[in-house]
C-alpha positions in Angstrom: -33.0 -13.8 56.2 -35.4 -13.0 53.0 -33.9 -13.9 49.8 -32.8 -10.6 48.9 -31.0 -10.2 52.1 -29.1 -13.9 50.6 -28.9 -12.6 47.4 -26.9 -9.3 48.1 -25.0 -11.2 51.4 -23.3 -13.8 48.5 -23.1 -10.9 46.0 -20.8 -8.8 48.5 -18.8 -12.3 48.7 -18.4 -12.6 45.2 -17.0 -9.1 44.6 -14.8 -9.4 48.1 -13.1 -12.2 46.3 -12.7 -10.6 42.8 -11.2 -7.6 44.5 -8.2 -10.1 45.5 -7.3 -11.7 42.4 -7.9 -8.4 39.8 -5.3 -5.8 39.0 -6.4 -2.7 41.4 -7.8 0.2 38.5 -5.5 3.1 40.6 -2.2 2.8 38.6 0.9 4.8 40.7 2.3 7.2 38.7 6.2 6.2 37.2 9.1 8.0 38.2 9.0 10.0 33.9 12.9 10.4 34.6 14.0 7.0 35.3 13.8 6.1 31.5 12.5 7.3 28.2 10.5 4.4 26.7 8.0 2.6 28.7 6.2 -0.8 28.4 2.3 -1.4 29.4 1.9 -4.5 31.0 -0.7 -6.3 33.3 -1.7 -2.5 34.0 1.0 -0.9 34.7 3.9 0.8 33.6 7.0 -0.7 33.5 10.9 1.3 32.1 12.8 0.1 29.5 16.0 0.5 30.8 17.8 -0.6 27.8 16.0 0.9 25.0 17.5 0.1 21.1 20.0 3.0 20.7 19.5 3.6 17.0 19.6 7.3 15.1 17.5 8.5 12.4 20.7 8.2 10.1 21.0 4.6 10.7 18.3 4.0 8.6 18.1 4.1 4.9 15.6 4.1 1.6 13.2 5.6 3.8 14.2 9.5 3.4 10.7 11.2 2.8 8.9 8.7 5.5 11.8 9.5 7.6 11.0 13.1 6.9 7.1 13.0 6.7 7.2 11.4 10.9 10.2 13.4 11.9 8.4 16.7 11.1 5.7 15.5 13.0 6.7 14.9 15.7 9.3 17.5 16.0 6.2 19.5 15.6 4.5 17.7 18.5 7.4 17.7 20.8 8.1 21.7 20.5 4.0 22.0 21.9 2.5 22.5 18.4 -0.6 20.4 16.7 0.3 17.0 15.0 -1.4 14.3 14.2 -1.8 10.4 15.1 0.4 8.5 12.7 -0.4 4.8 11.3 3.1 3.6 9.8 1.9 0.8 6.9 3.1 -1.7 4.5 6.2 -4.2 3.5 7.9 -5.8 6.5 11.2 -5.3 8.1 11.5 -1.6 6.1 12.1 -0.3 8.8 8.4 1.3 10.7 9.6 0.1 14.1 13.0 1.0 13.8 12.1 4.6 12.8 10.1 5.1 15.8 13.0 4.1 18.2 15.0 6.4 16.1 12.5 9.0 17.1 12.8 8.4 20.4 16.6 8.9 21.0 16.3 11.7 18.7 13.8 13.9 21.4 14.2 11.5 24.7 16.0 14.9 25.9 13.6 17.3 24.7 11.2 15.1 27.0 9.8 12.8 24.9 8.7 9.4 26.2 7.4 6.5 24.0 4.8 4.2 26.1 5.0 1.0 23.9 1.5 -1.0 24.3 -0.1 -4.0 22.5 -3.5 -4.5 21.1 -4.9 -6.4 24.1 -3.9 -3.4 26.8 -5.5 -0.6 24.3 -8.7 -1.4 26.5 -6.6 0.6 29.5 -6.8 3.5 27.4 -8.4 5.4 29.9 -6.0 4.8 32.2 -2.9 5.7 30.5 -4.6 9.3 29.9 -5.3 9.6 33.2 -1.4 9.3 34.0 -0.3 11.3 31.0 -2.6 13.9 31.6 -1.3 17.8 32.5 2.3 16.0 32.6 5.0 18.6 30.8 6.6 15.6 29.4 5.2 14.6 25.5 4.2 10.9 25.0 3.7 8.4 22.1 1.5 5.5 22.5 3.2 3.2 20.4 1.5 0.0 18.9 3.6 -2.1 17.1 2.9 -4.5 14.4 -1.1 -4.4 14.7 -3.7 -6.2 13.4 -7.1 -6.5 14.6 -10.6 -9.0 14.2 -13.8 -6.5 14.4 -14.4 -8.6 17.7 -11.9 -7.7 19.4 -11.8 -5.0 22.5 -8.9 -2.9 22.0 -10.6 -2.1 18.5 -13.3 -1.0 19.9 -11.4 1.1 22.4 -8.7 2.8 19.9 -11.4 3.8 17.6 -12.4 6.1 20.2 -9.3 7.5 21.0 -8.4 8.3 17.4 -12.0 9.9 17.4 -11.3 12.3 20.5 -13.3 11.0 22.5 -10.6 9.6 24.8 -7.7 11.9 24.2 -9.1 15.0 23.5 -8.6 16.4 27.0 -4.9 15.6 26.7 -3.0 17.0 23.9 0.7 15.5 24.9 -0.5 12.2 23.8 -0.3 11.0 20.4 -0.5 7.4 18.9 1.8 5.9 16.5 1.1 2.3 15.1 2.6 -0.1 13.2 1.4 -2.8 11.1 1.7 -4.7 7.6 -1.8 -4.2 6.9 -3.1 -0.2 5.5 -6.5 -1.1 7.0 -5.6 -2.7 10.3 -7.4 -5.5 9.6 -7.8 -8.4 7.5 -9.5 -8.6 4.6 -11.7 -11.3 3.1 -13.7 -12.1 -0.8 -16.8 -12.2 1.3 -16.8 -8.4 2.0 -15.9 -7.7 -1.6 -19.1 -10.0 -2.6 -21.1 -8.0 -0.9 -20.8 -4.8 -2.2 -23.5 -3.2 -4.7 -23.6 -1.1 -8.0 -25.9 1.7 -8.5 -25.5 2.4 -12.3 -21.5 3.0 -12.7 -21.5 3.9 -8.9 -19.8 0.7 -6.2 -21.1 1.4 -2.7 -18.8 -0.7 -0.8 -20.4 -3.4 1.8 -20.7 -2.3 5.6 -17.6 -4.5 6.3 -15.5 -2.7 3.7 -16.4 0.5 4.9 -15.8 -0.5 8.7 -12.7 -1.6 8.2 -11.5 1.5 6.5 -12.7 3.8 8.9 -10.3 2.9 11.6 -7.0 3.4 10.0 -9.1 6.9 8.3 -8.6 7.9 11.7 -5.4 8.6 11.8 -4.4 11.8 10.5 -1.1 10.6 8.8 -0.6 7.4 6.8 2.9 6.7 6.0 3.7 3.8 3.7 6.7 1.7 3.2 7.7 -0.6 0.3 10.3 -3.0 -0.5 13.3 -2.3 -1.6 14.8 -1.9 -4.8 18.1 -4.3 -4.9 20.6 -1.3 -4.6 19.2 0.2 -1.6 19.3 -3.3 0.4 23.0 -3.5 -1.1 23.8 -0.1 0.3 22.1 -1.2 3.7 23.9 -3.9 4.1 26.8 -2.6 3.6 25.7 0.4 6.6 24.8 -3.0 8.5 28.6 -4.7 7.8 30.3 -1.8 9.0 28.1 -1.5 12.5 29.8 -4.7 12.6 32.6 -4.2 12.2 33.8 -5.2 8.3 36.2 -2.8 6.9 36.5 -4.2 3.8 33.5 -2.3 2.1 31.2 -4.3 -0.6 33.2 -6.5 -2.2 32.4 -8.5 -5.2 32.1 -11.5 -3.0 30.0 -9.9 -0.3 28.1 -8.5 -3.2 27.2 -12.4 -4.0 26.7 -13.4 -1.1 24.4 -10.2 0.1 22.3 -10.8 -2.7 22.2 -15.1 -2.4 20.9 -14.1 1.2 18.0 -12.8 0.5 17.0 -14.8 -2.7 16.9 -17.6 0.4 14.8 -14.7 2.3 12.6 -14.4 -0.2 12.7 -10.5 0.8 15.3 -7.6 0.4 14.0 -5.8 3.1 16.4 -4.0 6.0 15.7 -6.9 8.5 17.2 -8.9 6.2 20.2 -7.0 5.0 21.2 -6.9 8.8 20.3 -10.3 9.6 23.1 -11.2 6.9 25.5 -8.8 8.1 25.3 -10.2 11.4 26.3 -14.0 9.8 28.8 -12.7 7.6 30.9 -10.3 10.3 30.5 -13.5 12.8 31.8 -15.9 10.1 34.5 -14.3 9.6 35.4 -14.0 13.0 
């Protein structure tokens, strides 16, 4: 035996073994019907069977974000045009929360959210392979993400959000979360390396990379914290979900308001997070 004949012999080995161990690239396609929100993992789908039952009226001090992604998609779930949507700014305001509100608002109009983190986006393909020609309509849903220009999934989503990934399938859109506007962090270094041309900045490559991403989608929404009456008046939506009958008091007034001066945040998160130790302390 040559060493060719050796050399291909221990290469047909080699890719006998990795066959065993990797995931195998033909993904079955789910049962659509068995839930309404999904969950990418270790390539392939898997149900959510108990989904967060929460309505677009449960969630306040976001009226005209509520309103900007609710038209959107109702326009995408009825069959028209709409447009990838990159949900951005202060935490816990509520950007996850309004797309699981989304989702029990047009589960029976066939809409199905396919939640997926930043490390599966490289199975892009995949997904719109399954989705594809289905008459069901699908978010892609990334939540809280952040990326490093290194990464694959950046790579990956770039295209998507370009077309060249989801162009053939127009019942896909992706919705993403994240704290950051640009999807990525930024650092003094890029700023130092941008140049002047008379009154004219042309910002560094890095800048300009990292801004082209979240260009791509075609509707920013942003959120901002909120303003000491609308966390009051959330909390209060918060202690009645509870169960508190007593409305807000002067003394759950204090105490609201002493919670999330130790929060450092008045923010929805945390206007349930203290309706959940005040109902259970009194209790």
């Amino acid at each position: 035996m040559n060493k060719l004949d050796q050399f291909l012999t221990r290469a047909e080995g080699l890719l006998s073994r990795l066959e065993s161990v990797l995931p195998n690239a033909q993904v079955n396609d789910p049962d659509w019907q068995a839930a309404a929100a999904f969950r990418w993992q270790h390539g392939a789908l898997q149900p959510v069977a108990n989904f967060q039952r929460i309505a677009l009226s449960d969630l306040l001090g976001i009226d005209d974000q509520k309103e900007r992604i609710r038209q959107n998609t109702h326009q995408f779930v009825k069959g028209g045009t709409a447009n990838n949507v990159l949900l951005s700014g202060a935490r816990g305001t509520g950007k996850s929360s309004l797309v699981k509100a989304l989702l029990n608002e047009y589960a029976g109009q066939s809409l199905r959210v396919i939640q997926i983190d930043k490390q599966g986006l490289v199975d892009l393909p995949l997904i719109v392979g399954l989705v594809e020609g289905r008459p069901e309509r699908f978010i892609l849903y990334c939540d809280d993400l952040s990326f490093n220009t290194d990464e694959e999934g950046y790579q990956t989503l770039k295209a998507a959000l370009d077309g060249d990934l989801v162009a053939f399938s127009d019942n896909l859109l992706i919705y993403a979360t994240s704290n950051r506007r640009h999807l990525m962090a930024d650092y003094m270094s890029d700023n130092l390396a941008s140049k002047s041309a008379g009154d004219e900045i042309h910002p560094a490559e890095a800048i300009e990379e990292k801004v082209s991403l979240s260009e791509r989608f075609g509707l920013w929404i942003s959120f901002y914290p909120f303003s000491q009456d609308e966390y009051l008046a959330i909390a209060c939506r918060w202690l009645e979900h509870h169960g508190w009958a007593h409305g807000m008091t002067d003394e759950v007034r204090r105490a609201a308001l002493q919670w999330s001066l130790s929060r450092g945040s008045r923010s929805g998160r945390v206007a349930g997070q203290f309706a959940k130790d005040w109902c259970g302390r009194q209790k």
